[in-house]
N, C-alpha and C positions, 0 to 999 in steps of 0.2 A: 828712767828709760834712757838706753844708750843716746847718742845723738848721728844721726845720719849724714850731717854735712856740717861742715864748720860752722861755729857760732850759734849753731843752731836753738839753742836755751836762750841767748841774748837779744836774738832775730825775734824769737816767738813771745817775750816780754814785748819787742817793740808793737808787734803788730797785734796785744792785747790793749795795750794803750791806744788805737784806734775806735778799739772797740767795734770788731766789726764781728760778723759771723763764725760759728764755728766750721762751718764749712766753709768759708771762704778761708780761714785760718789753713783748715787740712789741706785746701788746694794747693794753696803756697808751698806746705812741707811737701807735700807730693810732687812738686814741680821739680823741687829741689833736688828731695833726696834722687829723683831721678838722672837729673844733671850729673850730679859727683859722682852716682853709678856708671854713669857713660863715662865721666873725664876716668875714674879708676878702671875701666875698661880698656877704653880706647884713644885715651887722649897721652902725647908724651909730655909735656907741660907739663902735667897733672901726676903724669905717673912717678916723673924723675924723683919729686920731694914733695908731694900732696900738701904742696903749700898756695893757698888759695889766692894770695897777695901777689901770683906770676902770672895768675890768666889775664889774658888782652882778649881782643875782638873775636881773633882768629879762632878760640878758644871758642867761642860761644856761639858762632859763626857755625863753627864744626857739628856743634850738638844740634840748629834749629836744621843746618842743612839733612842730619840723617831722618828728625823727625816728618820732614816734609818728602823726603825722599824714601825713606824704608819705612813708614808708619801715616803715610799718607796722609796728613792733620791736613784740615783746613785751614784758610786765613786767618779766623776767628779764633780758633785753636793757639796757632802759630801766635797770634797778636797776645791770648791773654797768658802765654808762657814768654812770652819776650816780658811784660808788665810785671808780672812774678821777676824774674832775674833783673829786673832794673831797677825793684824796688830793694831788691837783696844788695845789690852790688853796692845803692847809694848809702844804704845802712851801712856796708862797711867803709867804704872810704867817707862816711860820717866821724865815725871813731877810728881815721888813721890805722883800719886792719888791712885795708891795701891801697896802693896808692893811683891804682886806674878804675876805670868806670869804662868798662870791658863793653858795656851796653850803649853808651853814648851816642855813637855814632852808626845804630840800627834802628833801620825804618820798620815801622808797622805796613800791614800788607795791607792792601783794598778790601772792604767787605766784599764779599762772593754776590751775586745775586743767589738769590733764593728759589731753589729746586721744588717742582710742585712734590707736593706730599705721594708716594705714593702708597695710598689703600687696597689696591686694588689686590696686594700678594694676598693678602685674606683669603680670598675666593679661591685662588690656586694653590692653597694650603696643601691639600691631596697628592697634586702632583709634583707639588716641592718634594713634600716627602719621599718620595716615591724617586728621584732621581739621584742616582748612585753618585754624581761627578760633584754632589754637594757630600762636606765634612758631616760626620753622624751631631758633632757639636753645632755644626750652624742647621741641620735640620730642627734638632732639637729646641734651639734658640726661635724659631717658625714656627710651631708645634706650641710653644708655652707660652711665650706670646700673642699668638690669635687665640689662645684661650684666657689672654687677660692679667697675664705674668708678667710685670716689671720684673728687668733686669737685676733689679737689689732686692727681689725677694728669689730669684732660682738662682742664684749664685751664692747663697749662706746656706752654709752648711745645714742638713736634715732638713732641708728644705722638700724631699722626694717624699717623706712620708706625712705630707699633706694631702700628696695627689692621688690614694690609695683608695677612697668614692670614687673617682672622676670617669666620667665617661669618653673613653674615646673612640670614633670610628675608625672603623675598620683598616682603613690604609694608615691610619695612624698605631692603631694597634699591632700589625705589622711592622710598622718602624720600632716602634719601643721594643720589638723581638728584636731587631735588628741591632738596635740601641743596647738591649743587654748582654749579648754576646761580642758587644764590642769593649762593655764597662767591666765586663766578670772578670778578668784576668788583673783589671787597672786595682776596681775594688777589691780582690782576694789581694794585692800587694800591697794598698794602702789599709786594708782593715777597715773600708768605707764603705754606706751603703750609697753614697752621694752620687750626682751623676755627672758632674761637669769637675773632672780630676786631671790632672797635670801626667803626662805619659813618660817623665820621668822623675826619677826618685827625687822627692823632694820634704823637706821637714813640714814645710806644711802643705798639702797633695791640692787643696781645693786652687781650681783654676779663680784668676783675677782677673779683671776685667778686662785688661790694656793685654791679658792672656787670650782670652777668649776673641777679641777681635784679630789677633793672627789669627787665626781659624776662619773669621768671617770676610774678611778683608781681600783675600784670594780669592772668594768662592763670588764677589760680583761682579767677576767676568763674568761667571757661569748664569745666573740670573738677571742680569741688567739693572740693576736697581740696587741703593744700597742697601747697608745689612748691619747698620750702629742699631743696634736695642731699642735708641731711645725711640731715633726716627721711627723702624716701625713699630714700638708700642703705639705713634704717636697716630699711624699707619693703622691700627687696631683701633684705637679710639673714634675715629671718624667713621671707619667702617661701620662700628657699631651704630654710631647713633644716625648714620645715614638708613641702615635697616632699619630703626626702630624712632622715625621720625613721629610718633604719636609720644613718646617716652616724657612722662615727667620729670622738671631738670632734678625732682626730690629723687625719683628711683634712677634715676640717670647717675646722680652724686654717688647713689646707692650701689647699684650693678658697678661704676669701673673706679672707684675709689677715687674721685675727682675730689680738688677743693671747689667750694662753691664760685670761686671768682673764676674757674678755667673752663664752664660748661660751656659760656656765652661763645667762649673762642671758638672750642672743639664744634658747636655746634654748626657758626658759621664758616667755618670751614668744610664740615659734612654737607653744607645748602651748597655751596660752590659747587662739590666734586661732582654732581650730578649735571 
């Protein structure tokens, strides 16, 4: 496999001698290859001779500034990609590939305090729908979610023709007309019957995630609340079990695909909301 940012094969030996996760592994390259996408973008440093031994602070400075500014990350965000590029950067001036530590002198930011959950879009699922100043992707993304949809399962691919039993009402059935006179023309050019596709040509058409939140990320002006996946999957979960407070934590496991150690949370957290 090509490698997407310098070093990259030597960096991803080092950090299998940790032995840590593989998704902690992928996070790192996703940090990554992101970075040197932006410096190959937009950075002149970078651009002049894509030699990675030139970036200084300014350099890395530039890339946390647009994330927090045109992609809105939180502190938490911000801190565990700043720990990514500081562990990258000391790997290399470990083995003399460059001779500054670009991260040295950046501070990690304050933990944020903690936003009450909001469950409550569930209920106004109808009327989300139903309003036009929302993207057809973030209605969509309200829509599959309050019926139980994690984000990593309706963004893979042939993921639509599971939903093909499914029952939906009425104003949501309306959407999905709505929904596919907005996909027909995406899908007859990508050859897809998928429904979350990229509106320009692109070799691989399925929208990604960090895709899918431009889409969402505008639209909570429109509704007040946010609109990351996880939040309200997390948003749906509580909902649920606030409805169905007789529910055994066995059919509870069962209905929303929970691991057994995350009922106890979900739970007390649905005792709160009331």
């Amino acid at each position: 496999m090509s490698q997407t940012y310098p070093y990259q094969d030597a960096f991803n030996r080092t950090l299998q001698q940790r032995a840590m996760a593989q998704a902690t592994e992928d996070e790192y390259n996703a940090t990554l290859t992101d970075f040197f996408k932006y410096l190959e973008n937009f950075n002149p440093t970078y651009q002049r001779d894509h030699r990675v031994n030139q970036l200084q602070t300014p350099d890395v400075e530039q890339y946390l500034a647009m994330l927090v500014d045109a992609r809105k990350i939180q502190n938490q965000t911000y801190n565990k990609v700043l720990s990514h590029l500081n562990v990258y950067f000391k790997f290399l001036f470990s083995h003399s590939w460059t001779p500054y530590l670009p991260t040295l002198d950046l501070k990690s930011k304050p933990k944020q305090a903690a936003q009450p959950l909001n469950y409550r879009w569930v209920d106004d699922l109808n009327s989300l729908l139903a309003d036009p100043r929302l993207h057809v992707y973030t209605r969509l993304t309200l829509l599959l979610v309050a019926h139980g949809y994690p984000v990593q399962a309706f963004l893979q691919p042939n993921f639509t023709a599971n939903l093909k039993t499914q029952s939906w009402s009425a104003p949501a059935q309306q959407f999905l007309n709505e929904l596919q006179a907005f996909l027909a023309p995406l899908q007859q050019r990508f050859q897809s019957n998928d429904w979350f596709l990229k509106q320009r040509a692109a070799a691989d058409p399925h929208l990604t995630l960090p895709g899918l939140h431009k889409y969402l990320k505008p639209d909570e002006t429109v509704v007040g609340f946010a609109l990351s996946p996880t939040v309200l999957y997390q948003g749906y979960l509580v909902n649920y079990l606030r409805r169905h407070p007789q529910l055994s934590d066995r059919d509870a496991i069962s209905a929303l695909h929970l691991e057994p150690d995350s009922i106890d949370y979900y739970r007390r957290l649905a005792q709160r909301a009331d």
